[in-house]
C-alpha positions as CSV (number, residue, x, y, z in Angstrom):
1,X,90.1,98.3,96.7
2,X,90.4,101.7,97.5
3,X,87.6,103.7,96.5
4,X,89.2,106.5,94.5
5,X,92.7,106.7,92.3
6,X,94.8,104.8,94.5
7,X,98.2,107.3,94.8
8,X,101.5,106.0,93.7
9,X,103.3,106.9,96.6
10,X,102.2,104.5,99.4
11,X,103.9,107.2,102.1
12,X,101.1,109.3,101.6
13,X,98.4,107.0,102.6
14,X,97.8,107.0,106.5
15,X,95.6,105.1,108.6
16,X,93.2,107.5,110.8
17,X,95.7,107.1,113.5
18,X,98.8,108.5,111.9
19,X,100.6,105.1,110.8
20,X,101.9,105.0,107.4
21,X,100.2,102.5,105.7
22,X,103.2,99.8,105.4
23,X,103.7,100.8,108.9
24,X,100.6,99.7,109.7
25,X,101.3,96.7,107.6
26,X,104.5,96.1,110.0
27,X,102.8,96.3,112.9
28,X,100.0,93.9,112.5
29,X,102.8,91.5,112.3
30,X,104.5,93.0,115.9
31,X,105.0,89.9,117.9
32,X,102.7,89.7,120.9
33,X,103.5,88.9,124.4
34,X,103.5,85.3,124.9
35,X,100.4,84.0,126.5
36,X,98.5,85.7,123.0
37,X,99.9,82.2,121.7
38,X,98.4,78.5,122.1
39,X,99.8,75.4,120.4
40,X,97.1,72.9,119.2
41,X,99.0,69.5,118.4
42,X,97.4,68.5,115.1
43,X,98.4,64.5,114.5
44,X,101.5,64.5,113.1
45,X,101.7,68.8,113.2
46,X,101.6,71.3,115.7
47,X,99.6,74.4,114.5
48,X,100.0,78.2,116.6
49,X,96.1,79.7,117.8
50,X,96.2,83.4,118.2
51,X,93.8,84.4,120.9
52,X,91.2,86.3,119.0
53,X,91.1,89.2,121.9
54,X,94.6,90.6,120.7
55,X,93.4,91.2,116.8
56,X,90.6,93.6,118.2
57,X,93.0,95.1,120.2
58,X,95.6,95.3,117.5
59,X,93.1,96.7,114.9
60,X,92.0,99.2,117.4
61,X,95.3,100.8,118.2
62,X,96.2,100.4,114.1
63,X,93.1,101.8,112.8
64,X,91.3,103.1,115.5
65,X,87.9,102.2,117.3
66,X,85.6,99.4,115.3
67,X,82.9,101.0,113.4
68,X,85.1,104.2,112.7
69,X,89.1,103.1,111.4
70,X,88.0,99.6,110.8
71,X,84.7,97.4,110.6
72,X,83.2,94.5,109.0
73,X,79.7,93.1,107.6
74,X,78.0,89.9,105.9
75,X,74.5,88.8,105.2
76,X,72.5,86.4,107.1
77,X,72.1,84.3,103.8
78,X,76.0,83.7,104.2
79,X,75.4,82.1,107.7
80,X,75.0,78.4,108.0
81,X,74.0,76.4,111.3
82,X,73.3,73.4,112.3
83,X,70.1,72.8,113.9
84,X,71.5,69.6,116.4
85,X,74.5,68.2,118.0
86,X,77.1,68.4,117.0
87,X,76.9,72.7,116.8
88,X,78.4,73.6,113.5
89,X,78.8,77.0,112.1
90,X,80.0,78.7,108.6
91,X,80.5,81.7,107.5
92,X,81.1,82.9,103.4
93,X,81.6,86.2,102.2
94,X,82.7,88.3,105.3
95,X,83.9,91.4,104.3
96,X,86.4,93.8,106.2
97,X,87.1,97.3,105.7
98,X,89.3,99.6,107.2
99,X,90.1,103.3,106.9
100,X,92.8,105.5,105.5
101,X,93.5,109.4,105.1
102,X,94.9,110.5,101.7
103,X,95.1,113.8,99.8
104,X,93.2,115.2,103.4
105,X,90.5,112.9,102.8
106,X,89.4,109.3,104.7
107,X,88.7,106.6,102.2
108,X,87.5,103.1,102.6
109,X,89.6,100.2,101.5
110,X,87.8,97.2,100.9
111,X,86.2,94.5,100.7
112,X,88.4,92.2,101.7
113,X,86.6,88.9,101.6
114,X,86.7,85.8,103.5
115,X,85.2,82.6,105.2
116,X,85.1,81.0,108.7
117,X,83.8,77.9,110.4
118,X,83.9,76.2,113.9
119,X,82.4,74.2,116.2
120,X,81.3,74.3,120.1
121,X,80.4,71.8,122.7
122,X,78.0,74.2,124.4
123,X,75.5,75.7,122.2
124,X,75.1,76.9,118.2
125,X,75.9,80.8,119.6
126,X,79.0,80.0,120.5
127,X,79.5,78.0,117.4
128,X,79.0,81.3,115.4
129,X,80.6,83.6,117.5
130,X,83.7,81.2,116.8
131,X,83.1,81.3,113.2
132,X,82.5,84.7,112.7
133,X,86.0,85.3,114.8
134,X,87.9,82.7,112.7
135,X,86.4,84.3,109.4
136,X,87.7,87.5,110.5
137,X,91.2,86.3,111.9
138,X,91.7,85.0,108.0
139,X,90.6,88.7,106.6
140,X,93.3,90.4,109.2
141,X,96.2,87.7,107.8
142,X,95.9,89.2,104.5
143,X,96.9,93.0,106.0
144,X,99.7,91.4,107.6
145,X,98.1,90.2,110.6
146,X,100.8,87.7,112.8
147,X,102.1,87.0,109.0
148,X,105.1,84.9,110.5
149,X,102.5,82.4,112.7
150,X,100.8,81.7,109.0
151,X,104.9,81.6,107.7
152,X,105.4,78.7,110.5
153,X,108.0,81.2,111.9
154,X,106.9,82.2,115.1
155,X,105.0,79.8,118.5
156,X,104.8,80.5,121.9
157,X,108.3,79.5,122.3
158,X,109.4,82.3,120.0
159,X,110.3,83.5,116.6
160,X,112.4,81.5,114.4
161,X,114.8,82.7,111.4
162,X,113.6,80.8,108.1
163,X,116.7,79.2,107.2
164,X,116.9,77.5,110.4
165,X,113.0,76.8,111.2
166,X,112.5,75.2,107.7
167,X,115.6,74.3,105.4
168,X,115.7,74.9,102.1
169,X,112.7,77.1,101.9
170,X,112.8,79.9,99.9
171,X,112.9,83.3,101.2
172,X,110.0,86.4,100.7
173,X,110.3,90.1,101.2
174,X,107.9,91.3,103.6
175,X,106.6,93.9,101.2
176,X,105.8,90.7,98.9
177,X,103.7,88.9,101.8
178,X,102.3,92.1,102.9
179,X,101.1,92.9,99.5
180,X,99.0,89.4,98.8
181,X,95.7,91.1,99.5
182,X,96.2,93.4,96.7
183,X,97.2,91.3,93.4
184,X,95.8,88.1,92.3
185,X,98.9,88.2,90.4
186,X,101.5,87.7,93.5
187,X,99.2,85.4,94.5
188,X,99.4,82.7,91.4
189,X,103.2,84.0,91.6
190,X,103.5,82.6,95.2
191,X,101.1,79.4,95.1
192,X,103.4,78.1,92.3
193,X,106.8,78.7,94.0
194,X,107.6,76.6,96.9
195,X,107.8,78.8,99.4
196,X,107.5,77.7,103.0
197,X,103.6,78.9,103.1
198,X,102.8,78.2,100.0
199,X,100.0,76.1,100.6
200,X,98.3,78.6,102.7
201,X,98.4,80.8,99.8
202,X,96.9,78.0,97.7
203,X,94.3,77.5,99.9
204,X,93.1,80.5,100.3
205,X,93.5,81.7,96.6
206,X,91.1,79.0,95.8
207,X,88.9,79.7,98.3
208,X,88.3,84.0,96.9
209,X,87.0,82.2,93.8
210,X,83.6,81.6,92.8
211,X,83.0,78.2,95.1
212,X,80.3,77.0,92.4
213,X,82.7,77.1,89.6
214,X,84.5,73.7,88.9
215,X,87.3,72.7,90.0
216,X,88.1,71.5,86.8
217,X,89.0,74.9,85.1
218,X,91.1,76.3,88.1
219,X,94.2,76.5,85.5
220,X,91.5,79.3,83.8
221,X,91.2,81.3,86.5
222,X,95.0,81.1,88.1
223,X,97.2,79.6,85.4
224,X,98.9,75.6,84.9
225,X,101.9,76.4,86.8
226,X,99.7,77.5,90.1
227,X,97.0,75.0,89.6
228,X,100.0,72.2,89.7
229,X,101.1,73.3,92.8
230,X,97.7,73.7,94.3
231,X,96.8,70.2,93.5
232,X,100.0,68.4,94.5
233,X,99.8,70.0,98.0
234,X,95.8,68.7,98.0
235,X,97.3,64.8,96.9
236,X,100.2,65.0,99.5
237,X,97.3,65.7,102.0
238,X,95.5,63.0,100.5
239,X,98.2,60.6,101.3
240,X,98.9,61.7,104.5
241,X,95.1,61.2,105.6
242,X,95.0,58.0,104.5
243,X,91.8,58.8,101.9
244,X,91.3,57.6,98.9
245,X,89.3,59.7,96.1
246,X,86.2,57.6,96.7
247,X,85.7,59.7,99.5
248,X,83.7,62.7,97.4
249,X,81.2,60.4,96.5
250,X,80.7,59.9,100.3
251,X,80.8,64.0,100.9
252,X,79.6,65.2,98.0
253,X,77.7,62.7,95.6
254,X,79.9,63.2,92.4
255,X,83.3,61.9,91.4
256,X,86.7,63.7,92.2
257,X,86.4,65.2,88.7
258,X,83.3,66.8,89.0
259,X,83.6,69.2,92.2
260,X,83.4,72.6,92.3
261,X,85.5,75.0,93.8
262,X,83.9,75.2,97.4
263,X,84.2,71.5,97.6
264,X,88.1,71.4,97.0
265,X,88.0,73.3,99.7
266,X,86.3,71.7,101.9
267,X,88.3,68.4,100.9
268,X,91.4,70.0,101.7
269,X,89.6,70.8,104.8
270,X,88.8,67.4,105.8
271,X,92.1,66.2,105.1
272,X,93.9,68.1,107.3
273,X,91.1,67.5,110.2
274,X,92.0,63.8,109.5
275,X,95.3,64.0,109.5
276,X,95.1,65.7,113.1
277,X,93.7,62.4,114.6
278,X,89.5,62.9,113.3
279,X,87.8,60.3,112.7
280,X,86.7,60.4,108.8
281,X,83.3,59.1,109.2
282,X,82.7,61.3,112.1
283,X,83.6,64.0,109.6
284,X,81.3,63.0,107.0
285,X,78.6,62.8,109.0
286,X,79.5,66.9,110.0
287,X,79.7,67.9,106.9
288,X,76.6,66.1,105.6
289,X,74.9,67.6,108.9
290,X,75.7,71.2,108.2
291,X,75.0,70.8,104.4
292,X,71.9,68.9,104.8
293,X,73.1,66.4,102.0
């Protein structure tokens, strides 16, 4: 949030470097020149990686140098490692700022929040340097940042138009996407419509909320028609993994119905890594790695 009034007029908000704000906005989702994209073939999907160097350089020429139009912080208690083979790293509770001028003034906007993991073959460093990338990668995405890669719209190959890259979806403004980061209420709007991304939105709705409350009163905190969506797209990855719900005793100790917020999450997680060709029980034994469990 902004830390004073927010003004009505979004013209008058500038970024230190003279972009409107929605400018701004725009530009974060620029495409970049072609090598800045990788495919990674997923199983049965092909996902587009961004190469992390082009969001500092973005950011930079948005909002100006790191530490003065834009930065970011997080505790060491919201670090995990592993302490052996294989080197896993998480993040929780990143949080990103960046700068604006309004009324003659700079103000801080923020936080916005977010999570990251990876792994690395080399050494737990690199592990976290990877995590802490990805964690702020996800915070970018919600000022716009390569908005149509998230949309499925644009690889390395090039940009595609909606209607022809994924019949049948339905179509949102830009000022809609670009506005996610600022209204839990466009959020729940989107995770319950269908749209082409909406299980991106899902996921990561789920994820800003408290990851020890249960994921049994999710229709509480973002309504039935939301929490129906959110759920089918977590059974249709469920299918297409192969799993059955036995598998959260294995991960977690407890029955489907008794899993908290952060562990929906991390199923979801593990569904898609199986679904891309993992193995389950290598993944289990990750998870229960990192977690100590």
């Amino acid at each position: 949030m902004i830390e004073n009034k927010m003004p009505v007029n979004l013209d008058e908000i500038t970024t230190l470097t003279g972009l409107k704000i929605m400018d701004a906005i725009a530009k974060m989702n620029e495409r970049l020149e072609d090598k800045a994209y990788k495919e990674i073939p997923m199983g049965k999907f092909k996902l587009t990686d961004i190469s992390p160097a082009y969001l500092i350089e973005k950011l930079t020429e948005i909002f100006g140098p790191q530490g003065i139009g834009w930065s970011y912080s997080f505790e060491n208690d919201d670090i995990t490692c592993s302490s052996s083979e294989p080197w896993l790293a998480s993040i929780i509770g990143l949080e990103f700022y960046y700068m604006v001028v309004w009324g003659g003034e700079a103000h801080k906007v923020g936080p916005i929040l977010a999570t990251g993991g990876a792994r690395n073959s080399k050494n737990v460093e690199y592990a976290l340097k990877g995590a802490i990338t990805n964690a702020l990668g996800t915070a970018a995405h919600r000022i716009g940042w390569q908005l149509d890669v998230y949309k499925g719209l644009r690889t390395e190959d090039g940009d595609f138009e909606s209607e022809t890259k994924h019949a049948g979806a339905t179509a949102i403004s830009f000022l809609d996407a670009a506005s996610l980061h600022f209204t839990l209420a466009k959020e729940k709007e989107l995770a319950a419509s269908g749209v082409d991304y909406a299980p991106v939105i899902q996921y990561n709705m789920v994820r800003s909320l408290d990851e020890n409350a249960m994921a049994s009163t999710l229709a509480d905190l973002i309504g039935d028609e939301a929490t129906k969506a959110t759920k089918h797209s977590l059974e249709e990855l469920r299918k297409l993994a192969k799993c059955e719900w036995a598998i959260t005793q294995e991960l977690f100790g407890k029955p489907a119905k008794d899993i908290t917020l952060g562990e929906f999450c991390s199923l979801w997680t593990v569904f898609v890594r199986i679904v891309g060709g993992e193995s389950k029980e290598t993944i289990v034994k990750q998870y229960k790695t990192l977690t100590g469990k």
